[in-house]
N, C-alpha and C positions, 0 to 999 in steps of 0.2 A: 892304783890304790883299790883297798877290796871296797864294797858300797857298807855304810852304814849296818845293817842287817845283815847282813856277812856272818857267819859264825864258824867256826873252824867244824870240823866234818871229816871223818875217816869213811871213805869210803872203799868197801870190798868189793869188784866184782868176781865173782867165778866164770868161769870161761872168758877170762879177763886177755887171753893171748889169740880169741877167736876173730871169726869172721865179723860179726857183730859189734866186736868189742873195739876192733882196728875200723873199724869204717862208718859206725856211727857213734859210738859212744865215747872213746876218746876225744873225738875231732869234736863231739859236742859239749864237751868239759875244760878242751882249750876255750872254746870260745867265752865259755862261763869265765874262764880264770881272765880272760883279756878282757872282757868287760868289767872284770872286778868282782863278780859275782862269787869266789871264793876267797876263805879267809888265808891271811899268808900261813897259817899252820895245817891249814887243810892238806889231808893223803890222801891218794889213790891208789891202790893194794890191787897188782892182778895176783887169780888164783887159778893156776892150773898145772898138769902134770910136765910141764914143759921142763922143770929143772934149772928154769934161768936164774941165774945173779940179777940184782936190782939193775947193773951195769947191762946185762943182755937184754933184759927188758926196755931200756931207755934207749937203746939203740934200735932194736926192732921198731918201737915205736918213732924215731926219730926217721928211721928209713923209710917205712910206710905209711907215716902220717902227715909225714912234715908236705908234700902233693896235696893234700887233701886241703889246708888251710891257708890262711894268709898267716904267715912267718915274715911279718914285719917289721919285729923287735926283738932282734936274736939275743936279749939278755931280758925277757919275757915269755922264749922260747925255752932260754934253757932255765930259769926259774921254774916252768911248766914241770921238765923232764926233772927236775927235781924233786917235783912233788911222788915221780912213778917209784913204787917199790914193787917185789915178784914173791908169790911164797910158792912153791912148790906141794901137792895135796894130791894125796889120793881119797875120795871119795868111797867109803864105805871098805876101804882098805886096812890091813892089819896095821900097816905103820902109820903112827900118829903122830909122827916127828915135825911133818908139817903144820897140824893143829897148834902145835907146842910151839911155831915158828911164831907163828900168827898172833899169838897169845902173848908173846913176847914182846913183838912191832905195836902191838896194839895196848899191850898192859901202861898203867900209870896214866891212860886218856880215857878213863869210864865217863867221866862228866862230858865228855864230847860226844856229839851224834856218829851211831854209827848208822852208817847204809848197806847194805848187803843185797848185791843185786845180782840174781840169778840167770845170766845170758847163758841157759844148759836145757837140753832137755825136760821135759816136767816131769817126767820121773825121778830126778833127780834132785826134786826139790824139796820132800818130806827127810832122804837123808841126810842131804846138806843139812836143814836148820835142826834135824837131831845132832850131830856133830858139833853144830854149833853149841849148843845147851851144854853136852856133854864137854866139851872143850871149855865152858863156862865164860862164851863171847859173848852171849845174850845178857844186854842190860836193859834198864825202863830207856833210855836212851833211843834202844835201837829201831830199824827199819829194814825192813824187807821188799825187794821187787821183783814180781815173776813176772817174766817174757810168756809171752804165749806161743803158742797155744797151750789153753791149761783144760787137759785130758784130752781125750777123743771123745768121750759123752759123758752125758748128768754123771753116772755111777763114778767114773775115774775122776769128773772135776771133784766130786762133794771127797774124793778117798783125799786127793792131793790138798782142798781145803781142810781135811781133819788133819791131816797130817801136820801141815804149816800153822794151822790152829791150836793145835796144842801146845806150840813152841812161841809165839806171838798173838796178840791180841788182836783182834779183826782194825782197831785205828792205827796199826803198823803195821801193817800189809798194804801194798800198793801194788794192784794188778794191773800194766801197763799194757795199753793198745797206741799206737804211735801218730796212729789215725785224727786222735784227739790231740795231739798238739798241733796240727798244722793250722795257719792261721785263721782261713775261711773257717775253720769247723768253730774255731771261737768267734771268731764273727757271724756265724747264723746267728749265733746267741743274742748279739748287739744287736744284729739287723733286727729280728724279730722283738725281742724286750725293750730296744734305747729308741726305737721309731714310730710314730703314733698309726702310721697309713695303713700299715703291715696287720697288724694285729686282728681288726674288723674283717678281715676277707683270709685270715687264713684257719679257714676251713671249707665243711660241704661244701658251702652252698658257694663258692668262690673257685673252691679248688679240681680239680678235673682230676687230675693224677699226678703223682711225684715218682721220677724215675731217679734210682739211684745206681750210679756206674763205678766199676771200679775195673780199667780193662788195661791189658799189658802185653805190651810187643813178645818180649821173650818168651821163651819154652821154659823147659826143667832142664837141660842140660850140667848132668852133673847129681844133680835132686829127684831125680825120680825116684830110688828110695824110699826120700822124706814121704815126695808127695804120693807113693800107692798105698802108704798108710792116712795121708789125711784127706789128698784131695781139695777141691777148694770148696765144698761147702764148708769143711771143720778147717779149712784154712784161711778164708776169707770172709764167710759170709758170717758164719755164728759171731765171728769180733767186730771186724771194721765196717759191712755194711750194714750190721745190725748197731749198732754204736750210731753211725752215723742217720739208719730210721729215727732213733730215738729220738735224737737232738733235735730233728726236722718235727718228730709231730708233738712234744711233751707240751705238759700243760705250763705255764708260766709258774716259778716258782715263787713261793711267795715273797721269799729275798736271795742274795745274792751270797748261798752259803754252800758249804761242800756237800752237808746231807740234802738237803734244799732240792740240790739238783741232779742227786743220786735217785734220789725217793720220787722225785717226776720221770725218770729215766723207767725206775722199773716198774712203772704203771703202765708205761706203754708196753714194753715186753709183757706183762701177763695180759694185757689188751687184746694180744697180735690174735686174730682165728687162727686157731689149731687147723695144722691141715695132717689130721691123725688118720684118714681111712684112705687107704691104698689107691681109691678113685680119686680123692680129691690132689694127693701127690700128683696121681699122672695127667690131671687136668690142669693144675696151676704150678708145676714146677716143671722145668727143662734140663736136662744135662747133657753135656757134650763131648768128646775129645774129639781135638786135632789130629789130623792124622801124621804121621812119623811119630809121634809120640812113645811109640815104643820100640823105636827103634833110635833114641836119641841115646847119646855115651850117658853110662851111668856104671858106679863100681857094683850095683848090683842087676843082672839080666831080669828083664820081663816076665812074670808070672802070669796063669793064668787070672790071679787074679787083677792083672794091669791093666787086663781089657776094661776092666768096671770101673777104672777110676775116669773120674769127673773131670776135664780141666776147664771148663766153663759151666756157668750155672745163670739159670733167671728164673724167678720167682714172684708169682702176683700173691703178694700179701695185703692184709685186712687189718686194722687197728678197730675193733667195733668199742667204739664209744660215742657221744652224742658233735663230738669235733670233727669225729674221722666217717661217721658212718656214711658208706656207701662210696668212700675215694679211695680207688688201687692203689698198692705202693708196690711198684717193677725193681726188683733187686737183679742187678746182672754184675756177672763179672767173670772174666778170663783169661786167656792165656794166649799167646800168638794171635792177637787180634789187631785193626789195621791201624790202630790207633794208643800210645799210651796216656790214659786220662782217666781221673778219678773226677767225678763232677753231681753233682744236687740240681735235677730239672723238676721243678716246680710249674706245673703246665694249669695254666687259670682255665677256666670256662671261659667260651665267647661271650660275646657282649648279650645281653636278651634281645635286642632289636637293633640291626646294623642299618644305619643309613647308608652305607657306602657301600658297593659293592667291591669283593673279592679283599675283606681285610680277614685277619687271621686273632686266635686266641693269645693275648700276651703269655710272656714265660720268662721264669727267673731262673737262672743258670749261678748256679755258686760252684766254680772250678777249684779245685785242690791242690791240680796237677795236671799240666808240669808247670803254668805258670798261675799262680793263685789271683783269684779274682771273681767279683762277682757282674754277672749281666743281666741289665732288667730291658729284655724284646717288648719295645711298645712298636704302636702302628703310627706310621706317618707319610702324608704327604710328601708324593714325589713332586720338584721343583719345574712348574711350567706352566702355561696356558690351557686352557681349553678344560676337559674332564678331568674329574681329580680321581686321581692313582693312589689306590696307597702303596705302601712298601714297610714291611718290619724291618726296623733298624734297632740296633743294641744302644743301652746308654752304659759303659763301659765302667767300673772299678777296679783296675789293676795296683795291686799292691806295690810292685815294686817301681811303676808310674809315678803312681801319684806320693808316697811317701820315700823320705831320703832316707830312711831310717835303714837299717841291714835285714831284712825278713830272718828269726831265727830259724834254726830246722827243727823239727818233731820235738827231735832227741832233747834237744839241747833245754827247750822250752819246760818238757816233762822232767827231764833229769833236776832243773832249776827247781820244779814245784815239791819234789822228792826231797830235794836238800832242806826246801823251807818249811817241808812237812806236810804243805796241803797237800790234798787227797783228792781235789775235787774233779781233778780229769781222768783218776781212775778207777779200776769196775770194784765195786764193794761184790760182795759174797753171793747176798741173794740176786745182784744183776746178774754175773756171769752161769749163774744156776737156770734162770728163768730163760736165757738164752739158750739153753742146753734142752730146756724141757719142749721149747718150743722146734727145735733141730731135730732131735731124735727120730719122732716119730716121720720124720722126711727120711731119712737115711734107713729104719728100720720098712719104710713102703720101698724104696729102692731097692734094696735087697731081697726083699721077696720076691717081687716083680718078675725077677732073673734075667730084665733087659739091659741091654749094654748102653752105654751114654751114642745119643746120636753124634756120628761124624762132623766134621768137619775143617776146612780147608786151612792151611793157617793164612794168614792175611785177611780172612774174610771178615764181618762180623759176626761168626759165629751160627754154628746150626740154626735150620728152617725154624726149628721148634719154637725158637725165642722168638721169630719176628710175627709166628703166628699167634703163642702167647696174649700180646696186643691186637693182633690184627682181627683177632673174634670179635673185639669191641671197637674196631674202626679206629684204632690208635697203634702208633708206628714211634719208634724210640726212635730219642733224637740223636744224630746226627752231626756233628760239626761242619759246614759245609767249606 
């Protein structure tokens, strides 16, 4: 049965037969429907040039999806694939026959929400929502959601935000980072506002340094394309590890509302020190490729300019306000590294005066991935006679331990807040802008520079540069041991 608040929902996606679209966002729309979370009139509309019948669609998806999930009530399953319909579209194309498809499937449901959600390029996202207008889909109803990456810098996000601006109103626009739905990233929230101990000590004068990691087995096999256009500063670090500074240093909001906690988010982005002069890039930022790198398969060969792309990146950033002033915040992340883990190391100051010899700085670990959980490293007494030892020990919160509940994925969680309307997990206008402005000027010192990212090994963790980064200040990024 759907839940109470349920409301029926048309939802479109474009590039609805993709990559994307088969591996997380389906699979995170059955779960929605098994939970009950949509209404029994509720559609889901792919859109792409594929040409399929509704009937091709439900089977493609039946092939490649049904792996992915628990299919444990195959007349809940096929109730699912019921809900799947296909229109056929060409985008910015002289035939409009698809639009008129569309218009059709969807006429006679204006009073229903619609969703329109952009899993395509961002270029491709000012034509779509003109089409849309022009095709006369857009109602007060509607929604919009753009995948990221949205532009390569300030100038192309602000063109892509006029663009989609003119066609929807900024409180129907939902810019999705996927980051924000895992669970830890909502439970910083909890930890830090619903706990009394937390609050008092997180800042200076407590806090030493926060290292934020986002690091991944794999290469680009296949992507290198994508990535000698964006690389992972503009593909990882301007969204998800700046997303996740935020969360880690904002100020408490005042209540527990969508603008609330947009509006403490982009205080700290225009917070962040600018590192705008060519010196202070090549002192506080690192980049790197692995190497094979350009020799991995890809349907487009190696350019000169593939040498200068990034595939790992760390960066000492500054929040200068009276919370943050004078504590690093270590931004790393990359590619073929020996470990896959996203994680929040929160590393305290030592004690002022230790009695004991050979104890260590407490540190909170909020992990993301691959199993969600938070660890708070205190010092403790090793069991025995004689001289007392200490030893750090973890006191452990593992989600999928301790509660019986089902952890949902990103998707699924974000695509929920989308249906219900709230907004609150993703990037309003001037956030994703302020991120931009503070990026740039890193990307446009790289490029002058005319140096190429330092080497390194894949397996390893990642070029000299980053561990020296820290190691000017007597501090060494953590480790999982």
């Amino acid at each position: 049965m759907s839940s109470p608040s349920a409301h029926a929902v048309d939802l479109v996606v474009f590039g609805g037969t993709g990559d994307l679209s088969m591996r997380k966002l389906i699979p995170a729309l059955y779960h929605c429907d098994r939970d009950g979370r949509l209404a029994p009139e509720s559609r889901i509309v792919a859109m792409s040039r594929g040409g399929l019948t509704d009937a091709d669609f439900r089977g493609k998806v039946d092939a490649e999806v049904r792996g992915l999930v628990p299919v444990d009530d195959p007349e809940l399953w096929d109730r699912f694939l019921g809900r799947l319909h296909h229109v056929s579209v060409d985008v910015g194309g002289a035939d409009k026959s698809g639009w008129a498809a569309l218009n059709a499937l969807l006429g006679g449901f204006e009073q229903r929400d619609r969703v329109f959600y952009l899993a395509s390029p961002p270029m491709t996202f000012g034509p779509f929502c003109r089409e849309l207008e022009a095709a006369g889909l857009v109602t007060p109803r509607s929604r919009v959601v753009l995948e990221k990456p949205l532009g390569r810098d300030l100038h192309s996000a602000q063109l892509i935000n006029d663009e989609v601006g003119a066609i929807f109103d900024e409180r129907q626009i939902f810019r999705i980072d996927h980051y924000l739905g895992k669970e830890t990233v909502q439970n910083l929230l909890v930890l830090r506002f619903a706990n009394a101990f937390l609050e008092p000590i997180w800042n200076s004068l407590w806090i030493d340094h926060v290292q934020i990691t986002v690091a991944e087995t794999v290469g680009t096999p296949g992507r290198r394309g994508y990535y000698d256009q964006a690389g992972a500063l503009r593909d990882m670090v301007q969204n998800h590890l700046l997303q996740l500074l935020c969360l880690t240093a904002m100020e408490p909001p005042a209540r527990n509302d969508k603008e609330a906690i947009r509006d403490e988010k982009v205080k700290v982005l225009q917070a962040l020190r600018p590192l705008d002069e060519a010196s202070e890039a090549a002192r506080f930022t690192v980049r790197g490729q692995y190497d094979g790198y350009l020799d991995e398969p890809s349907s487009t060969p190696p350019t000169a300019a593939s040498k200068r792309v990034e595939t790992f990146v760390a960066i000492r950033a500054e929040v200068k306000n009276w919370r943050w002033a004078g504590v690093p915040f270590y931004l790393r992340t990359g590619k073929r590294l020996p470990r896959r883990t996203s994680e929040i190391v929160v590393q305290f100051k030592d004690v002022p005066h230790s009695i004991f010899p050979g104890g260590s700085p407490n540190r909170l670990v909020l992990r993301l991935q691959p199993e969600e959980g938070i660890q708070l490293h205190i010092m403790a007494k090793e069991p025995g006679a004689g001289e007392v030892a200490l030893k750090p020990v973890p006191l452990k919160l593992s989600f999928g331990e301790t509660f019986t509940t089902r952890v949902p994925e990103a998707y699924e969680r974000l695509l929920n807040d989308v249906l219900a309307g709230n907004p609150t997990l993703f990037m309003r206008r001037d956030e994703v802008e302020a991120a931009w402005r503070w990026i740039d000027p890193i990307l446009a010192a790289w490029e002058s520079s005319g140096d190429l990212p330092e080497p390194y090994a894949p397996g390893t963790a990642g070029p000299a540069g980053a561990h020296e980064l820290l190691g000017r200040s007597g501090r060494a990024w953590h480790e999982e041991a």
